[in-house]
N, C-alpha and C positions, 0 to 999 in steps of 0.2 A: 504494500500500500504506500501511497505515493502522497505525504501530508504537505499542507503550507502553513507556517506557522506567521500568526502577527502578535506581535504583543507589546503594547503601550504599557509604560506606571510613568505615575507625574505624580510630584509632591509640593503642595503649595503652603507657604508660610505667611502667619498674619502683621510677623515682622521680620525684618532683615535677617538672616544665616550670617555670624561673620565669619562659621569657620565649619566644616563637614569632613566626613571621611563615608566613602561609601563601598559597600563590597560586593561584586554581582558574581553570582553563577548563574548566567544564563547563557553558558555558550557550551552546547551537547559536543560532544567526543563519538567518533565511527568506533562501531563494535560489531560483532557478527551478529547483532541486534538492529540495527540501524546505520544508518548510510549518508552522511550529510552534505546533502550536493550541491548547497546556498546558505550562507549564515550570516546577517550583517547585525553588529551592535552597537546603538549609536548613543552617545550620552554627551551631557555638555565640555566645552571644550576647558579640558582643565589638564593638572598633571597625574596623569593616570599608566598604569602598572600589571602587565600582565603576567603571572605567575601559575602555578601548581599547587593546591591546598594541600595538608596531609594526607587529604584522602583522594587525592588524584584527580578532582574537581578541577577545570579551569577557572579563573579567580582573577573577575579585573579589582584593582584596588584605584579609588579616584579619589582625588585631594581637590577639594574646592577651598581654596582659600582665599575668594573675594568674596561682597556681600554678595547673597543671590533671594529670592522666595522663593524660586521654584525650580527643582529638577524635573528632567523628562529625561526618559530612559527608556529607548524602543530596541526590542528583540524580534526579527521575522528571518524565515528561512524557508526553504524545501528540503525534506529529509524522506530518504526512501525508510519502510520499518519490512521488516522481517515477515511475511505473512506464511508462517509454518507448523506444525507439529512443535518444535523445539523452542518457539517464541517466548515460553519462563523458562527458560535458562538463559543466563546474563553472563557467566564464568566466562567468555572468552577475551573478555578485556583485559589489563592487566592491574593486578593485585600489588599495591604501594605499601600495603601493611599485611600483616596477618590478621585471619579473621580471625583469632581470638582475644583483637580487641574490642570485638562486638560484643562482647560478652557484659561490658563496661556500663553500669546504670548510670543516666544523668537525673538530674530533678524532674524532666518531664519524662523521663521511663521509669521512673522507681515504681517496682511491683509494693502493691502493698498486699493483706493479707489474704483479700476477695480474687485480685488479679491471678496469685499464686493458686487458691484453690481454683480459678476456673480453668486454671492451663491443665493443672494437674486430673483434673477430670476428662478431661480430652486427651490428654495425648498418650499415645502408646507406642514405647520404645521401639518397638517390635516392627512399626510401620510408622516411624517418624513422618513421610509426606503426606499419607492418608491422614494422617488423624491430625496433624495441622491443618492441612485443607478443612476437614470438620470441625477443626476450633476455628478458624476462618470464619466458616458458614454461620456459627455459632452466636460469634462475635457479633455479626453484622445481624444477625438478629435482637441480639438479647440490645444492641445500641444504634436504633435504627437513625439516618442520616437529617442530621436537623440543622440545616443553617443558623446562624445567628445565637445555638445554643450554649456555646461557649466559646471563651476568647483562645486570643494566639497563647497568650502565657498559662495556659490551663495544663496540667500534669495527665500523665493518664490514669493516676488515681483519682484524681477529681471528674474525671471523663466517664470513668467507669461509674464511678459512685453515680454521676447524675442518670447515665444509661441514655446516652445522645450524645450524637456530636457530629462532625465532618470528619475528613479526611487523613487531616492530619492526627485528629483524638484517634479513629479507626488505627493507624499505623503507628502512632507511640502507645496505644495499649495493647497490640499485637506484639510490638517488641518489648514488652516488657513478660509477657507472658512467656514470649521463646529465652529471653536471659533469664529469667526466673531457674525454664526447665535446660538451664547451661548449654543451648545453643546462640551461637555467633548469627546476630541480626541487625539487619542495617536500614535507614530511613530512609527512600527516597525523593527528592522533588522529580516533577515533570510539566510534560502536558498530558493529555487523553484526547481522543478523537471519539466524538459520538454526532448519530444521524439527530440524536435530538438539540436543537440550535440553542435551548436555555442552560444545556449542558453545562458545567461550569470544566473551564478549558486547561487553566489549573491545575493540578495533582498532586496528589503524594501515594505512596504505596510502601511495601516492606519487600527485603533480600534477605533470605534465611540462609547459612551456609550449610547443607547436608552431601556428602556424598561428597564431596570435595569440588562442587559448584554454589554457586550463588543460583540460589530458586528463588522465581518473585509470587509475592503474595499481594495482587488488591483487595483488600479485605472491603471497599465500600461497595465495590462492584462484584463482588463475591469472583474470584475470579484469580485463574493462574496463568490466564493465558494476557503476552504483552505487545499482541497483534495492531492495539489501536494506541502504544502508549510508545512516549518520545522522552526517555530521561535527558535529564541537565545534571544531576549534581545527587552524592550520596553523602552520608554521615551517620553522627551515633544517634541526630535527632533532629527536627526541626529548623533547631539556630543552624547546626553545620552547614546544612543543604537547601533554605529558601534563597531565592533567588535574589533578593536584595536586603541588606543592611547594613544598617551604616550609624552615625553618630553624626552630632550636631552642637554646634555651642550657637546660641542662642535662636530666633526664628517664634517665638511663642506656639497657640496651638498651630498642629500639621494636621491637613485633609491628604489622603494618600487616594490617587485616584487608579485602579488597576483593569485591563479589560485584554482577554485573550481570545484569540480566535485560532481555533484549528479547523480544517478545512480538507479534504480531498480536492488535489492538483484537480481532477480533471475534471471535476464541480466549479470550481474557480475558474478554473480555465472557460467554460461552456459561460458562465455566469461574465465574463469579461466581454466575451462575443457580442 
C-alpha cells in the first residue's frame, strides 16, 4: 500500500517566546516494513541539529533563540508499507540497544497491583503470542476508546483505574503488563491509514520482543497486523517517541494546533484530477 502522509502542528503564544528548544521525530526510517520514497520536514528557520536518539529514532533538535509566538512544523511524504503475511514483525531494522532495556518501568508504565493481576490472568508461558494477543483483545475491551478521557501526563495506572482512554493509555498499559510478566516492550509513535476520514491519523501502538523479533501489538484497533501503519519513532514511553517536544522560557498560555492526514497515493492522486 502506497500512503501520503500531510501533517501540520502550529503553536501559538499569547506573548512573546524569548527562548525555545524543540525536539521532533517525525522523520520515518526504510525497514522491511516500509519504504520511504518522499519525506520533506519543514520548520522555522533557526539553528537546528540532526542526530540519532538512543533509541535509533531520527531526532531534529531546533534552537529558537529570537522572540517568536508561533511555530509551524509540517511533516508530509509518500511511503510505500508492506502489505503481507509478515507485516507484525518489525525485527528487520537494526537494534541500537538490547531489548532488555524494555524491561525498564517509567512513571507512565508502572504496573501497579490491578495491571499485574490482569496480565497475569492472561498470559500463558507456554504460548507467549497467543495469549498476549488475548490480553490485547482483552484490554481493548475491559478500556474501550474514549477521547478526551484522559490527559497526555496520565500513567497507565490511572488509565487502567478509570477503564478508558486512547491510544496512547491503550499502549502504556499494554506495556506495563508485558514488563510486569518480564518481557522487553517498547512504545510506538506513528501514523495509521483508515477508509474512515474522522479517523484520527495519529498513532501509537506496542513492540513486544518474543522469539528474538520485535512483534507489534495495536491494542486500540485490536490488531497484529501493521498493513495500514507508518512508524516514526520508538521508546520506553510516550515522552521518548511523540513527535514533538520541546521547552520554552516565556510565551504565557500555548494553543497547540495538530491535524494529520493519511491518505492512499492513488485516492489522492484521482482526487487531484
Amino acid at each position: 500500500m502506497k500512503l501520503t502522509i500531510n501533517h501540520l502542528t502550529r503553536y501559538s503564544y499569547d506573548e512573546e517566546v524569548k527562548f525555545s528548544t524543540q525536539y521532533l521525530r517525525l522523520t520515518p526510517q526504510d525497514s522491511g516494513h516500509q519504504h520511504i520514497r518522499d519525506w520533506t520536514l519543514t520548520f522555522p528557520d533557526c539553528a537546528s541539529v540532526t542526530t540519532t536518539d538512543t533509541w535509533g529514532n531520527v531526532l531534529h533538535v531546533l534552537t529558537l533563540d529570537n522572540p517568536h509566538k508561533e511555530i509551524v512544523i509540517h511533516a508530509q511524504g509518500i511511503v510505500d508499507i508492506a502489505d503481507n503475511e509478515e507485516s507484525n514483525e518489525t525485527d528487520e531494522e537494526p537494534t541500537l540497544v538490547s531489548p532488555l532495556v524494555f524491561l525498564r518501568s517509567t512513571p507512565l508504565t508502572q504496573a501497579n497491583d490491578a495491571i499485574r493481576a490482569f496480565a497475569s490472568h492472561y498470559f500463558q508461558p507456554e504460548a507467549p503470542v497467543g495469549s498476549l494477543t488475548t490480553l490485547m483483545a482483552a484490554l481493548r475491551e475491559r478500556m474501550p476508546y474514549s477521547p478526551g478521557a484522559t490527559q497526555v501526563q496520565d500513567s497507565a495506572a490511572e488509565a487502567f483505574d478509570r477503564g478508558m482512554g486512547v491510544c496512547q493509555d491503550h499502549s502504556h498499559v499494554f506495556l506495563a503488563c508485558c514488563r510486569s510478566l518480564q518481557i522487553p516492550a517498547r512504545y510506538v509513535s506513528g501514523y495509521v491509514y483508515s477508509k474512515d476520514t474522522h479517523h484520527v491519523a495519529m498513532h501509537a501502538w506496542a513492540e513486544v520482543w518474543l522469539d528474538n523479533r520485535w512483534l507489534a501489538f495495536d491494542i486500540t484497533n485490536n490488531t497484529r497486523s501493521l498493513a495500514q501503519h507508518l512508524k516514526l519513532a520508538v521508546g520506553l514511553d510516550y515522552l521518548d517517541a511523540c513527535p514533538v517536544r520541546g521547552s520554552r522560557l516565556g510565551g504565557g498560555a500555548e494553543v497547540m494546533f495538530s491535524e494529520a492526514e493519511v491518505r492512499q497515493f492513488s485516492q489522492q492522486a484521482q482526487q487531484q484530477q
